[in-house]
N, C-alpha and C positions, 0 to 999 in steps of 0.2 A: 504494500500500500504506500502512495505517497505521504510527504509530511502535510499537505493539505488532509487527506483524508484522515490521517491518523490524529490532528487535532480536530477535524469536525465530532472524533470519536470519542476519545478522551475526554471532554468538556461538554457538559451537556447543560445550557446555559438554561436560569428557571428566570422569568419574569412574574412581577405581581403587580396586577391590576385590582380593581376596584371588586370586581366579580368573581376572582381567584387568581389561583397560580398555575401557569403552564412552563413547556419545555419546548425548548425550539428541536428536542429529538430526543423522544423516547428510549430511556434504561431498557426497553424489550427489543426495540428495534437496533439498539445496539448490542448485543445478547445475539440476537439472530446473525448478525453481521460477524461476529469474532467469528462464533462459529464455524459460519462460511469460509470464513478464513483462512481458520486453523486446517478444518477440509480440502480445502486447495491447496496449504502446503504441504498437506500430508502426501499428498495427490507426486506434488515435485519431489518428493523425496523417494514413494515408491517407483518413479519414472527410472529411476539409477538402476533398481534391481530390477526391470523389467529389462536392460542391457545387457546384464552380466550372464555369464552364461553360469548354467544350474548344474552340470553333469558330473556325473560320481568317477569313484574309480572304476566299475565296472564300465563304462559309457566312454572311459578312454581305452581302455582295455579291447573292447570290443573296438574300437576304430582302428586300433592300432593293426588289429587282426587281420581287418580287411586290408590295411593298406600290405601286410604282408603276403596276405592270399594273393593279392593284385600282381605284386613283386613278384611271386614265384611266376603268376601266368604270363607276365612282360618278360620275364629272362628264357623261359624256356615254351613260350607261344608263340611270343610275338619277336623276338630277337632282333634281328639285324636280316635286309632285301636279303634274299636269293634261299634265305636258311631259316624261316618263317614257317612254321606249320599254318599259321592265322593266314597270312598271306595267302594263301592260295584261296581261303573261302574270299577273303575281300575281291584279290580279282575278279575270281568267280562271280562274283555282285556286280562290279563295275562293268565285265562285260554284259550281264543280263540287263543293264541299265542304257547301255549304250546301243541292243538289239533293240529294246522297246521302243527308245526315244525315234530309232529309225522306221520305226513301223509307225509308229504318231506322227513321224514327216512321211508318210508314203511307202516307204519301203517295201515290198512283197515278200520279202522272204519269209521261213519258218525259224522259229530260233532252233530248228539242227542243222539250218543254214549256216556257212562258217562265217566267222565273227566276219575277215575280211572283207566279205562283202558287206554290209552292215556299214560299214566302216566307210567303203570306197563310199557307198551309195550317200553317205555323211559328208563326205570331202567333196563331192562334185554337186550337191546344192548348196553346201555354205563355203564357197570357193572365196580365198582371199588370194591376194597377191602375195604374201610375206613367207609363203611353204617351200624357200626353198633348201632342199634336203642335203647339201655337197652332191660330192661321188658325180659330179658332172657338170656341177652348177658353178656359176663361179666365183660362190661363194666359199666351194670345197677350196679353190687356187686363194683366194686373197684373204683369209682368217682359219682354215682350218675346220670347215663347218664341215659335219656330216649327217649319218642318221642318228646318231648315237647320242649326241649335243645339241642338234640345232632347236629342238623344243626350250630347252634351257636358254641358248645366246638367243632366240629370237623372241621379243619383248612383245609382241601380237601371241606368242604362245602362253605367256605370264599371264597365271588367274590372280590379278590385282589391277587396282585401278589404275594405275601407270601402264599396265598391260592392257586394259583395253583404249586407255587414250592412244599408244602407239597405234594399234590395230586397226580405229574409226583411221588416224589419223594418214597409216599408210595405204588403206580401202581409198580412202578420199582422190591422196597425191600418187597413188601408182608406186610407192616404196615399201624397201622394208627396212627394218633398224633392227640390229644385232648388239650385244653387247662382249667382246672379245677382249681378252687381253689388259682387258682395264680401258679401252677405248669404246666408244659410242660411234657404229657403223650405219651408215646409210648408204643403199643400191637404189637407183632412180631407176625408171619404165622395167621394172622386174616382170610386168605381164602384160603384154601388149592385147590380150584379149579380156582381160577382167572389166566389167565395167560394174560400179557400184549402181546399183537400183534405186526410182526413186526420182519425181518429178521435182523435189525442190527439198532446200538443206533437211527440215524436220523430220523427213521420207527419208532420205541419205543418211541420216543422222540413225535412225531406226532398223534399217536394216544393214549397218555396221555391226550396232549391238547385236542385232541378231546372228550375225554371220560370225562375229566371234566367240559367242557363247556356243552358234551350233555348232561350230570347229571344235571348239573343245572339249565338246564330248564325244564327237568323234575320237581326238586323240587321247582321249582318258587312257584306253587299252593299249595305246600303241596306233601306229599309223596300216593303211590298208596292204602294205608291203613288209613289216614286220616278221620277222621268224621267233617262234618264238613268245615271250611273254610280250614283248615291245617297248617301249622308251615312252612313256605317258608324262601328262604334263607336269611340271617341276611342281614343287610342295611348295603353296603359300609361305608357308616360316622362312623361304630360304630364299625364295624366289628377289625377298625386296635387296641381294644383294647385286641385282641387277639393275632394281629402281635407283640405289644409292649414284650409282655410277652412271647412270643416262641421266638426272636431275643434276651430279655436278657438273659435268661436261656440258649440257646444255647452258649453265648458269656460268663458263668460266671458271668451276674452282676446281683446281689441283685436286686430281684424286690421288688420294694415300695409300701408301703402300699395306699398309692395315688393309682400306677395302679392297684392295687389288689380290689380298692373301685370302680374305673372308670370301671372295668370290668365286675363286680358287677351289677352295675346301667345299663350298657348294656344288659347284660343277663334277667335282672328283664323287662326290656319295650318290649326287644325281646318276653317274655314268655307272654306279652299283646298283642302281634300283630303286632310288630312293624317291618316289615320285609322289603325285597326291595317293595315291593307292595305298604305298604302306604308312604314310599319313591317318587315313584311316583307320587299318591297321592297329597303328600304336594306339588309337582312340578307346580300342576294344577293353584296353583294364583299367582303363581311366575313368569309362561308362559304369564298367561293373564294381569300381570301387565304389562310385558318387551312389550309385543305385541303393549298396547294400547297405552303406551306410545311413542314406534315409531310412530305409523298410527298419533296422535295428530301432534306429529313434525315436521310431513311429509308434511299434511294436511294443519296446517297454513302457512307453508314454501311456497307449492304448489300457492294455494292460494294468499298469498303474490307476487309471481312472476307473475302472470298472472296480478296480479292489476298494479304491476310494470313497468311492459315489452312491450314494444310498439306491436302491433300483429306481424308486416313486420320483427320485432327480436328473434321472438320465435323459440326456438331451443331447441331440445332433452339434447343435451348434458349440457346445463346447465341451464335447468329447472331439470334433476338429480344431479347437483350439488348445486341448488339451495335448492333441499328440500332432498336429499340422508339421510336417519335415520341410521346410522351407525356408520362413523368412526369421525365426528365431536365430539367438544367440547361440545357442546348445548344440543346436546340430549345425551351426558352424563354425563351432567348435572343433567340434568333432571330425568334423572335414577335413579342417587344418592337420588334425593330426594324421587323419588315415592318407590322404595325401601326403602330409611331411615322410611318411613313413615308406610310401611307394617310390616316393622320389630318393629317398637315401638309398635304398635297394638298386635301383635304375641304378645311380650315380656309382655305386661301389663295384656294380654286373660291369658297367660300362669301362671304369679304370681298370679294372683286374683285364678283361678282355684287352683293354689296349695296350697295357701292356705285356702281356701274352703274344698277342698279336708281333709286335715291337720287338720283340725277342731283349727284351728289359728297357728297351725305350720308350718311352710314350708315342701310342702310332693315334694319332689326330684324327686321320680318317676312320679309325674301327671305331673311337669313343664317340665321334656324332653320328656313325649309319646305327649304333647301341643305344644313344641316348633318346630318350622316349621325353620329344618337343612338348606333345602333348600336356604330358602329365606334369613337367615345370612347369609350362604356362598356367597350367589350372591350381599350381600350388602358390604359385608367384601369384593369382587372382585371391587366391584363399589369405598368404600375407597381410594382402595391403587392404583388406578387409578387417582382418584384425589389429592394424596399426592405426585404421579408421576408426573403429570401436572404441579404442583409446583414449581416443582424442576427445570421441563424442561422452564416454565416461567420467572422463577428467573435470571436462566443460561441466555436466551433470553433476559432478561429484559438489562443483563448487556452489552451483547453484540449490543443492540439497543440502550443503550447509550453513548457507546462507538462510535457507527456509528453519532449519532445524533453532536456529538464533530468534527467528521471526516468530516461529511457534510458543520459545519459552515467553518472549516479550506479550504475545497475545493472550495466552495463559494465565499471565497475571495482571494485565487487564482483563482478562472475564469476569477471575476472582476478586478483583475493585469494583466490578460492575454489577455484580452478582452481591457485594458487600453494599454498594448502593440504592438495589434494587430492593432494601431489605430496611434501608437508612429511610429513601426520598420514596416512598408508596405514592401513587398517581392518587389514591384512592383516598388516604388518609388525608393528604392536602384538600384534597376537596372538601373530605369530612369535615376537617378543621374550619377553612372558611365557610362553610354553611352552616356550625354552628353559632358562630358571632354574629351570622347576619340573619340567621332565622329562628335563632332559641330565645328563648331568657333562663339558660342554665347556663350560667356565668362562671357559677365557681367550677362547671364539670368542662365545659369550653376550656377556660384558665389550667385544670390540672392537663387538659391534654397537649397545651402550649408548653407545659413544664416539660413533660414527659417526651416530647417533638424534642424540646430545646437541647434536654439530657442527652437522646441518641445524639443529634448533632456535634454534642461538646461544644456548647457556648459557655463559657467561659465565666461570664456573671450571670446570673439565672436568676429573676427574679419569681422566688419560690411562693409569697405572700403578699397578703394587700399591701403590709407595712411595708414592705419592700420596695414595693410600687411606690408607693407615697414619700418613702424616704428619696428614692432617686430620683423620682419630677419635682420631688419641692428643693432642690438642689444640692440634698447631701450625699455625694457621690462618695 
């Protein structure tokens, strides 16, 4: 409350008129008002523990499990392209996704048609300019391009938005932009028969987009000459170490040997297999960690409220709010851990391997086609959620002890108020002045003036006539 209100409170001013005594603001009406008050802060204080998170030892125990189970299924399911058990079902998917989408454009085949047609029949409606493969091209003579890489260096093949800006942008001008070496390459009239569709720019503009999303699921599997699993489009995580390098060179800045190495290292795990495919892939224990770890939270929660809850009180709405796996603190809590726990595992699979790999050196390349992107990223989300929590705790905390200071103050104004409500009676005053002016029982008027005077503590109290008479005829 501000210092205005809390002296409109405090002070409850009484005037006397001819016809009685009133109050510019009722001892009840301020009663009711502490109250509210005190209610409200009580309100900010329980806001703190509605942040914190609630879970016992067995509630970290059980996270931590899962992020172990996870860890066994990432080290020995999902491992590293070529040597994936999981991998195979994810292809699997990807090409049955890639049959369908060509049967939704047209397509006739059956899907015990081979994937490669599928594929061609993909590549020759959403035809771009920028497909060119080496091995004849010549782009194979002037950077080194083949089948093996050219999804990687060609930036119309990058699933991100710099990737499809190049892509509208080379459909438009008849180019394509590679990204090699640490430089940013451009080949002008690469296709003398491409022509972009499309009577005016927002037509143009539309079916860009479209021709580079349907190319790219074309080459999710690989291209329609592929042997083999095939070379599919580079993994989002890795892909922006291609953005870095075409954004500086367009802008004039020195690229660094830093990104010239990190692009490098991309390129090298891309050419092992490392594509959106086993992307997915790695997704597989990072799903069934986040999964199990709801259904546990849910479950004891559940559980918990039925042992709680009287039956005649059972209710939908807060038996879901009771066990709801979402947006609460507790189960992401819990998160953090069964995550923190998957990710040590990953991280320990992944160094032991490289260096193994390395024959006691650290080999760079085994430790990122091992390390499972995924599952940091979602643990590095889980982090900075609880570093956010934090903050918003702290802020809480201060402002619940602030409340907790405001409570005692209000408290003992109630108990003033409450002592006044008991001093200053609305009713007794009235009583009082309607006996002066409509009795003639004088001396029982007079004792209740005493007896008014005494609760108040006045200080000279004139008890008797004499007394009266002594201090008007002026002997004080």
């Amino acid at each position: 409350m501000n210092q205005a209100e809390r002296t409109d409170r405090l002070v409850s001013t009484m005037s006397v008129a001819d016809d009685g005594f009133s109050f510019s603001s009722s001892i009840e009406t301020a009663l009711s008002s502490a109250e509210t008050e005190i209610q409200s802060l009580k309100e900010t204080i329980m806001s703190v523990e509605s942040l914190r998170s609630d879970c016992d030892k067995l509630d970290y125990a059980l996270a931590a499990s899962s992020g172990v189970l996870c860890g066994i299924i990432d080290i020995f399911l999902v491992g590293k392209p070529g040597e994936s058990p999981a991998g195979g079902v994810t292809d699997k998917w990807f090409e049955n996704r890639t049959t369908d989408f060509a049967k939704l454009c047209g397509w006739k085949g059956k899907r015990n048609d081979s994937l490669s047609s599928a594929i061609g029949f993909l590549e020759k409606k959403f035809k771009i300019p920028y497909d060119q493969r080496g091995a004849g091209d010549a782009g194979s003579i002037v950077f080194d391009l083949n089948p093996s890489n050219h999804h990687f260096k060609s930036l119309g093949h990058n699933p991100t938005l710099l990737g499809l800006f190049f892509s509208i942008l080379d459909q438009f001008t008849i180019q394509s932009h590679f990204v090699s070496g640490g430089e940013l390459i451009s080949l002008q009239n690469t296709d003398g028969k491409f022509e972009l569709r499309g009577n005016n720019v927002p037509e143009k503009l539309f079916s860009g987009f479209v021709n580079w999303f349907g190319h790219l699921i074309s080459d999710m599997s690989g291209s329609s000459s592929s042997k083999g699993r095939g070379m599919g489009i580079p993994s989002p995580f890795w892909a922006w170490t291609n953005d870095i390098i075409a954004i500086k060179r367009n802008l004039d800045i020195p690229v660094s040997q830093f990104d010239n190495t990190i692009n490098e290292l991309a390129l090298s795990i891309y050419k092992e297999g490392y594509d959106i495919r086993f992307n997915a892939t790695q997704v597989i224990p990072v799903f069934i960690n986040e999964t199990i770890v709801r259904m546990v939270y849910a479950i004891r929660r559940l559980v918990r409220y039925f042992v709680t809850t009287e039956k005649e009180e059972y209710s939908a709405s807060a038996m879901w709010k009771a066990c709801e796996p979402f947006s609460n603190p507790s189960v992401k809590r819990m998160l953090t851990i069964a995550h923190g726990t998957f990710c040590m595992m990953d991280l320990g699979d992944a160094t032991i391997r490289a260096f193994i790999t390395g024959g006691g050196t650290f080999n760079v390349t085994e430790f990122f086609l091992r390390l499972n992107i995924a599952g940091e990223g979602r643990f590095t989300i889980s982090l900075y959620g609880e570093a956010k929590r934090v903050v918003v705790i702290r802020k809480a905390e201060s402002e619940a002890q602030f409340a907790r200071r405001e409570i005692t103050i209000v408290e003992n104004y109630l108990s003033g108020l409450s002592l006044l409500s008991e001093l200053y009676d609305d009713k007794e005053l009235v009583d009082f002045v309607n006996d002066f002016k409509n009795s003639d029982m004088y001396v029982q008027s007079f004792q209740k003036s005493v007896r008014l005077a005494e609760l108040r503590k006045v200080p000279n109290i004139l008890r008797t006539k004499s007394d009266i008479d002594l201090y008007f005829g002026g002997n004080r």
